[in-house]
Biopython code that builds the backbone (N, CA, C, O; Angstrom):
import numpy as np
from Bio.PDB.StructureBuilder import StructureBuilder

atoms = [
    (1, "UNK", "N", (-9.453, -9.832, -12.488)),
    (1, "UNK", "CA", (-9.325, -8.490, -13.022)),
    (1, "UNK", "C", (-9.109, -7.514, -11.862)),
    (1, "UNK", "O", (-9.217, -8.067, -10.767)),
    (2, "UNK", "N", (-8.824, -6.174, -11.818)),
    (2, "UNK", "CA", (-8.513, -5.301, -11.372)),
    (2, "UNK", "C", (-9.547, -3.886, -10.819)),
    (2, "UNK", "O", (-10.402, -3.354, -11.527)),
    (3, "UNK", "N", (-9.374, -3.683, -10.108)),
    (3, "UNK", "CA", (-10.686, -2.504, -9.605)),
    (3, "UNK", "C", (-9.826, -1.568, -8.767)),
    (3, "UNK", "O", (-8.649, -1.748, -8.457)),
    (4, "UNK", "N", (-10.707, -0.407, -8.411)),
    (4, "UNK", "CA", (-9.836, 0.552, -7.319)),
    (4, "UNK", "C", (-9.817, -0.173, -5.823)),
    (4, "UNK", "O", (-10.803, -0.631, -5.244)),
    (5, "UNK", "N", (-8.553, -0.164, -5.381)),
    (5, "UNK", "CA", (-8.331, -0.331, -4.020)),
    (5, "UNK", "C", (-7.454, -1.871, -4.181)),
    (5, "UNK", "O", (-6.927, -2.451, -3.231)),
    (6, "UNK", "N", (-7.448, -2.357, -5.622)),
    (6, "UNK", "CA", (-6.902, -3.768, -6.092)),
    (6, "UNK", "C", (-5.547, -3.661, -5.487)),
    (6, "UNK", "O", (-5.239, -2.470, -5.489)),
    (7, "UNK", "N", (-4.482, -4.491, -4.901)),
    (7, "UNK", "CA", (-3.271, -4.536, -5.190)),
    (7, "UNK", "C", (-2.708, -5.355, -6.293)),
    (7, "UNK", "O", (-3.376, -6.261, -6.791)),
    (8, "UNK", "N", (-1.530, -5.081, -6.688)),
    (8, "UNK", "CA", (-1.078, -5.515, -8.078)),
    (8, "UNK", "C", (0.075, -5.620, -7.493)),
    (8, "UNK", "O", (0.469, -5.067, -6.466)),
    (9, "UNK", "N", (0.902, -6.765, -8.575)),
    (9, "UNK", "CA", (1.835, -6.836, -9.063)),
    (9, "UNK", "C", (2.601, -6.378, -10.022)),
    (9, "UNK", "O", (1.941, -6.840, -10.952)),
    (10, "UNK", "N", (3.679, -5.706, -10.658)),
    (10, "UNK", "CA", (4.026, -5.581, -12.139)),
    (10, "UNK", "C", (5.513, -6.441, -12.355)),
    (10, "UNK", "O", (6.138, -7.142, -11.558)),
    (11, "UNK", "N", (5.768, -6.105, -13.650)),
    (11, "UNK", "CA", (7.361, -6.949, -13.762)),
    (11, "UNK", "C", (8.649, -6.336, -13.455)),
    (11, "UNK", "O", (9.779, -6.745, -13.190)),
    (12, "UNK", "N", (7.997, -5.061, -13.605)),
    (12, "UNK", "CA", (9.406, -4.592, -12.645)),
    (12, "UNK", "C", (9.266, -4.017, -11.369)),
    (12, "UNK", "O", (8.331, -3.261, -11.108)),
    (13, "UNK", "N", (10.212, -4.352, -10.485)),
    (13, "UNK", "CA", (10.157, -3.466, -9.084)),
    (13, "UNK", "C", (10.617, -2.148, -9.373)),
    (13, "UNK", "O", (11.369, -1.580, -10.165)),
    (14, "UNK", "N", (9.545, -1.781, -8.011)),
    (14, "UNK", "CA", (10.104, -0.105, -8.107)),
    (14, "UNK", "C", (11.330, 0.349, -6.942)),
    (14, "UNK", "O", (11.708, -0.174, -5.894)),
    (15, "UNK", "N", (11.717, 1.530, -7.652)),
    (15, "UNK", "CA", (13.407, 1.680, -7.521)),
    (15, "UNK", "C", (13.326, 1.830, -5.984)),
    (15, "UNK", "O", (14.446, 1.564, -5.549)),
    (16, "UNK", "N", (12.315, 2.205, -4.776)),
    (16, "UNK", "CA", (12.519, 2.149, -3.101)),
    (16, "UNK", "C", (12.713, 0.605, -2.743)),
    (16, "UNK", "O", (12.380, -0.460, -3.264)),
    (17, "UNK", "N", (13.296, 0.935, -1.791)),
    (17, "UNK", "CA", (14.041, -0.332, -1.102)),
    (17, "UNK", "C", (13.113, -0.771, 0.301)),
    (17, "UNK", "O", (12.764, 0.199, 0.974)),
    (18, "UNK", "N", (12.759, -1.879, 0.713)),
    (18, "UNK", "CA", (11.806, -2.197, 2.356)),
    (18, "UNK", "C", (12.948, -2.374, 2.859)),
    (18, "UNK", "O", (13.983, -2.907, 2.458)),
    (19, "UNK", "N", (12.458, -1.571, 4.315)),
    (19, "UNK", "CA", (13.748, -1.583, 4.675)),
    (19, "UNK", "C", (13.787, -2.773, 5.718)),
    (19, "UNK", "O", (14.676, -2.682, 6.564)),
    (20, "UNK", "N", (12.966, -3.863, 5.782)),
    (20, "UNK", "CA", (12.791, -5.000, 6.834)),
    (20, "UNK", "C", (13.820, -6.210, 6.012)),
    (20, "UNK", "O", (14.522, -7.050, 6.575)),
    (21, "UNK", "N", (13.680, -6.027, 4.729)),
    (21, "UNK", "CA", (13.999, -7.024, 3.633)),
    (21, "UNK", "C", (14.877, -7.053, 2.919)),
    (21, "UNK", "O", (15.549, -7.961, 2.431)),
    (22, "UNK", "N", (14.876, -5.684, 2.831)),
    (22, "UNK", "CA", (16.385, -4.709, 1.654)),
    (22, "UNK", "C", (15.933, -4.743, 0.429)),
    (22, "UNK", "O", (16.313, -3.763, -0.213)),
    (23, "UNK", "N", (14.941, -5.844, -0.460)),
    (23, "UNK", "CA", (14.357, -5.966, -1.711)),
    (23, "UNK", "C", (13.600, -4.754, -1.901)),
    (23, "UNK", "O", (13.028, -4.106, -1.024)),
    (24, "UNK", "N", (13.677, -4.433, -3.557)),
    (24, "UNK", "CA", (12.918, -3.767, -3.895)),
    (24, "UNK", "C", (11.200, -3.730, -3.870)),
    (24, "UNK", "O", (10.549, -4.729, -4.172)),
    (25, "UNK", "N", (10.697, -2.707, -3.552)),
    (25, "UNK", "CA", (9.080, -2.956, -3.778)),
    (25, "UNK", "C", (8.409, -3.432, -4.964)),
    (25, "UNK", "O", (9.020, -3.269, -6.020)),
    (26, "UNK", "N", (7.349, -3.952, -5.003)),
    (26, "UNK", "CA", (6.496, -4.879, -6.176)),
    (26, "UNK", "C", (5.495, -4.541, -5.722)),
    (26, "UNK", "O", (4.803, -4.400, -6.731)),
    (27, "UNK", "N", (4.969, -4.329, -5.004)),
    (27, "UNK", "CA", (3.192, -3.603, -4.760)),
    (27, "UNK", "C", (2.928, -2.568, -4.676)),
    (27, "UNK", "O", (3.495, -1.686, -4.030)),
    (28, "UNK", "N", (1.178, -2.462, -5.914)),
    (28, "UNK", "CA", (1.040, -1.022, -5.652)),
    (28, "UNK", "C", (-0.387, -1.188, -5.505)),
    (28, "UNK", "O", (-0.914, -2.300, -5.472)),
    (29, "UNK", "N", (-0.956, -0.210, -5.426)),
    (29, "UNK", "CA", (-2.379, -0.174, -4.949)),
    (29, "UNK", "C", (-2.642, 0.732, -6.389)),
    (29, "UNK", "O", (-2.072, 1.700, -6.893)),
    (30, "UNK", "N", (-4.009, -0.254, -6.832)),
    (30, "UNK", "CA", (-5.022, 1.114, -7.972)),
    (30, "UNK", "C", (-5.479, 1.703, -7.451)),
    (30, "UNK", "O", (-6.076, 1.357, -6.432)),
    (31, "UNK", "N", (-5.422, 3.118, -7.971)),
    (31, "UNK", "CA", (-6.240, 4.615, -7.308)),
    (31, "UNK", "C", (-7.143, 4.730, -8.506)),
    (31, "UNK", "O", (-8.299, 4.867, -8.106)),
    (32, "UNK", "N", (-7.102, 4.729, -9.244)),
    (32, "UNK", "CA", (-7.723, 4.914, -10.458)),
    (32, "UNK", "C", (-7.882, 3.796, -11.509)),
    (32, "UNK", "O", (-6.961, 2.991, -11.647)),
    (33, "UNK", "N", (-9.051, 3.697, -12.291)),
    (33, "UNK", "CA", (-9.483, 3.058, -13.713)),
    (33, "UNK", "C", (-9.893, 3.632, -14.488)),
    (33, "UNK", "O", (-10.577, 4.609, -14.181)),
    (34, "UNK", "N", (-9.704, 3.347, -15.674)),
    (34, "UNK", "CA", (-10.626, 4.312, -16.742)),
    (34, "UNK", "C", (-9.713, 4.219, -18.214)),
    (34, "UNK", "O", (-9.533, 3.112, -18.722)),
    (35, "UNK", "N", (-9.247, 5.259, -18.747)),
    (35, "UNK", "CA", (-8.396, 4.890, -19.842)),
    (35, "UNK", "C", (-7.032, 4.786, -19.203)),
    (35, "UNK", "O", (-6.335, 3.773, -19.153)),
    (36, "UNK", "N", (-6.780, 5.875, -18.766)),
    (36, "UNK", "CA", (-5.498, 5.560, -17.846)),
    (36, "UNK", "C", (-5.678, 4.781, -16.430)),
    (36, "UNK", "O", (-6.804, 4.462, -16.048)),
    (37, "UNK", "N", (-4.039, 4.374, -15.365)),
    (37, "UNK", "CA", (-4.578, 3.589, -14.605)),
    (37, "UNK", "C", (-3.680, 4.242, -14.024)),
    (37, "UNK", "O", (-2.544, 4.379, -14.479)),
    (38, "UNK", "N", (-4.315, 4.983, -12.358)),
    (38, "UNK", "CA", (-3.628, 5.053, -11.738)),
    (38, "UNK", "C", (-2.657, 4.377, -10.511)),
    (38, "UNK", "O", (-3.095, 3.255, -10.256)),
    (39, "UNK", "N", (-2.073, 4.544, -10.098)),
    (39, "UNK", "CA", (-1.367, 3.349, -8.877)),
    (39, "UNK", "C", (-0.223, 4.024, -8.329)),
    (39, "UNK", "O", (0.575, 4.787, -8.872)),
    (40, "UNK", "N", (-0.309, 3.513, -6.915)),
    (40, "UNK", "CA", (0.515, 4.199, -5.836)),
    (40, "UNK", "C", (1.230, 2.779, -5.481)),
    (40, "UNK", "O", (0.626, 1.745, -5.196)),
    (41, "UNK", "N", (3.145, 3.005, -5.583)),
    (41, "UNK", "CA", (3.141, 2.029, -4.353)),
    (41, "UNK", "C", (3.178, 1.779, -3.003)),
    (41, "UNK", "O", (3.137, 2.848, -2.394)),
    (42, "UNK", "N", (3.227, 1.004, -2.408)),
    (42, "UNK", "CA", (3.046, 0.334, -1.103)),
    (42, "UNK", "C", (4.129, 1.396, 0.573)),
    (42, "UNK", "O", (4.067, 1.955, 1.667)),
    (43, "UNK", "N", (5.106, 0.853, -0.793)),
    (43, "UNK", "CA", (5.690, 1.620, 0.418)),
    (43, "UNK", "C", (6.475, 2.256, 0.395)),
    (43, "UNK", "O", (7.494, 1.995, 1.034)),
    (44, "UNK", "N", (6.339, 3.588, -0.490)),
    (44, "UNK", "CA", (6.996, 4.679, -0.657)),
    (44, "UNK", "C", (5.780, 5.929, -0.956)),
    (44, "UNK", "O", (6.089, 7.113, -1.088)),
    (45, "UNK", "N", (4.423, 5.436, -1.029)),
    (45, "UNK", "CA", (3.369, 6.012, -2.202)),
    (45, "UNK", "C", (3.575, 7.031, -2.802)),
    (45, "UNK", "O", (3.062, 8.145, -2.690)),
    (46, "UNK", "N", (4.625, 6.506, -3.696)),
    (46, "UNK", "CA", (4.568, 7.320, -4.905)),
    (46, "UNK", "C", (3.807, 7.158, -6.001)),
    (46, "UNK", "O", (3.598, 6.022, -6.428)),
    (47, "UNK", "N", (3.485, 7.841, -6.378)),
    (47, "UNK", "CA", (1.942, 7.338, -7.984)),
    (47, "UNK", "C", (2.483, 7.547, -9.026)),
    (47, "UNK", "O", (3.613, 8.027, -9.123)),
    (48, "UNK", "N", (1.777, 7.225, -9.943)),
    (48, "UNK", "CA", (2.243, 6.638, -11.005)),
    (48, "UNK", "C", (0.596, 6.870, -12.065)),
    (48, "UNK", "O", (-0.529, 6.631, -11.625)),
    (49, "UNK", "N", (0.838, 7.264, -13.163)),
    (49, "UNK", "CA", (-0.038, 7.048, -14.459)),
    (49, "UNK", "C", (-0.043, 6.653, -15.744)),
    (49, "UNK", "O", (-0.210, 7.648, -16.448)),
    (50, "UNK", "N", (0.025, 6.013, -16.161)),
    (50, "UNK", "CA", (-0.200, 5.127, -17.033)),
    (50, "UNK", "C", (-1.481, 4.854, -18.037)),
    (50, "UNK", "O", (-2.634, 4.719, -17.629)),
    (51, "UNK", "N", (-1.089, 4.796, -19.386)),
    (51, "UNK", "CA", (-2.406, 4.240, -20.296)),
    (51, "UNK", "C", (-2.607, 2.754, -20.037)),
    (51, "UNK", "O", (-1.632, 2.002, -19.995)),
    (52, "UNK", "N", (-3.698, 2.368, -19.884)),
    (52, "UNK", "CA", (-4.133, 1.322, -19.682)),
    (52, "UNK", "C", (-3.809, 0.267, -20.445)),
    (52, "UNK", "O", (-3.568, -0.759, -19.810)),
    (53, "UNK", "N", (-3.714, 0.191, -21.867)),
    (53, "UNK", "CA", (-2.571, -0.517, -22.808)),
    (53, "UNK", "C", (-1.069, -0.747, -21.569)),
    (53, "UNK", "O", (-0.849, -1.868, -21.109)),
    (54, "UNK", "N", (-0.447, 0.107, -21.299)),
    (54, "UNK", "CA", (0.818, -0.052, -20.983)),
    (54, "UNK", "C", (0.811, -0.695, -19.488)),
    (54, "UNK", "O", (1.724, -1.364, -19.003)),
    (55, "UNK", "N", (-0.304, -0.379, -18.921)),
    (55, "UNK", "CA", (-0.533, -1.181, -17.525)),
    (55, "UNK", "C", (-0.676, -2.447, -17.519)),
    (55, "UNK", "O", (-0.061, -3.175, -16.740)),
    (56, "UNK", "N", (-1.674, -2.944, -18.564)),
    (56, "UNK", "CA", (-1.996, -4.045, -19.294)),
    (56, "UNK", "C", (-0.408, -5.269, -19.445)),
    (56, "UNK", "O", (-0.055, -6.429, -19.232)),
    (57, "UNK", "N", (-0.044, -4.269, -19.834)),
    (57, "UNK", "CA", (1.065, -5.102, -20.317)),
    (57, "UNK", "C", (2.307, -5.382, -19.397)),
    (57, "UNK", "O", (3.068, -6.349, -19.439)),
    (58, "UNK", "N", (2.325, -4.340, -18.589)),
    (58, "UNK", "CA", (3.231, -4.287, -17.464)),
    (58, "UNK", "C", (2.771, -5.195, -16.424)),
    (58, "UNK", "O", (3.595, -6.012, -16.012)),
    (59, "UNK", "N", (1.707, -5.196, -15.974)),
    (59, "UNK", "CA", (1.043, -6.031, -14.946)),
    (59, "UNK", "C", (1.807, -7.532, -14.751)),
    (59, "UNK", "O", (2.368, -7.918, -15.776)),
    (60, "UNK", "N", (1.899, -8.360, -13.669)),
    (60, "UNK", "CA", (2.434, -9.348, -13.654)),
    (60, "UNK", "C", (0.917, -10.059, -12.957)),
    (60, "UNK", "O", (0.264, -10.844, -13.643)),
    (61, "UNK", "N", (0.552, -9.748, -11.799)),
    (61, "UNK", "CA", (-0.569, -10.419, -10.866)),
    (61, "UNK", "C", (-1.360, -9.564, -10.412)),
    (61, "UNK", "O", (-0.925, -8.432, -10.202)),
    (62, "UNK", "N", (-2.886, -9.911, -10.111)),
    (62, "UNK", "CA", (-3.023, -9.657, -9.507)),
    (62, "UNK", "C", (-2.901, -9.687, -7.944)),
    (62, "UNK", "O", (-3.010, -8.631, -8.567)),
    (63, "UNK", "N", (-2.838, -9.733, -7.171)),
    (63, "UNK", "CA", (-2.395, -9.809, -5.538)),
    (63, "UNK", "C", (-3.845, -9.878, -5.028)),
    (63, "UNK", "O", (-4.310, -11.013, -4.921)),
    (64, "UNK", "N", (-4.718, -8.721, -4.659)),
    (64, "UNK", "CA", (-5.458, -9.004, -4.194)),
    (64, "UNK", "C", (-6.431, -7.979, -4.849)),
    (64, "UNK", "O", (-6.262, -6.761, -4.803)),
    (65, "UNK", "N", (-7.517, -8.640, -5.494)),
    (65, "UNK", "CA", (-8.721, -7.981, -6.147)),
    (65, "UNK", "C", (-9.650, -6.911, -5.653)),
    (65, "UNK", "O", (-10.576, -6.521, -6.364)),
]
sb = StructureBuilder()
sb.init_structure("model")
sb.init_model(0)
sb.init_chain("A")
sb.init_seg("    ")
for serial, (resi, resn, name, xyz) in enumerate(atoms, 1):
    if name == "N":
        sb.init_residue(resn, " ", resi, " ")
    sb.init_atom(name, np.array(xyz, "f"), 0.0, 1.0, " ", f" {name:<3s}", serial, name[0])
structure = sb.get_structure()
């Protein structure tokens, strides 16, 4: 399961590019739990909010708990 400071996975990448790799980003960090879920990614930190239903469902992995 998931907690603040978790990294995640979801199913879609987000639209910034690494620029070591050229692939799109897939990690984000939880900032938040509760009904909604917040999350920043990796390496652009841009955030993001979300109902927890829709996080739920979006989620692919966890990465690291």
């Amino acid at each position: 399961m998931y907690q603040v400071g978790s990294l995640v996975e979801m199913k879609k990448p987000h639209a910034c590019v690494i620029k070591e790799t050229g692939k799109k980003a897939n990690q984000w960090k939880v900032l938040r739990v509760g009904a909604d879920i917040k999350i920043q990614c990796t390496n652009c930190q841009h955030t993001i909010m979300m109902s927890r239903y829709d996080f739920d469902r979006k989620l692919k992995k966890v990465l690291q708990p």
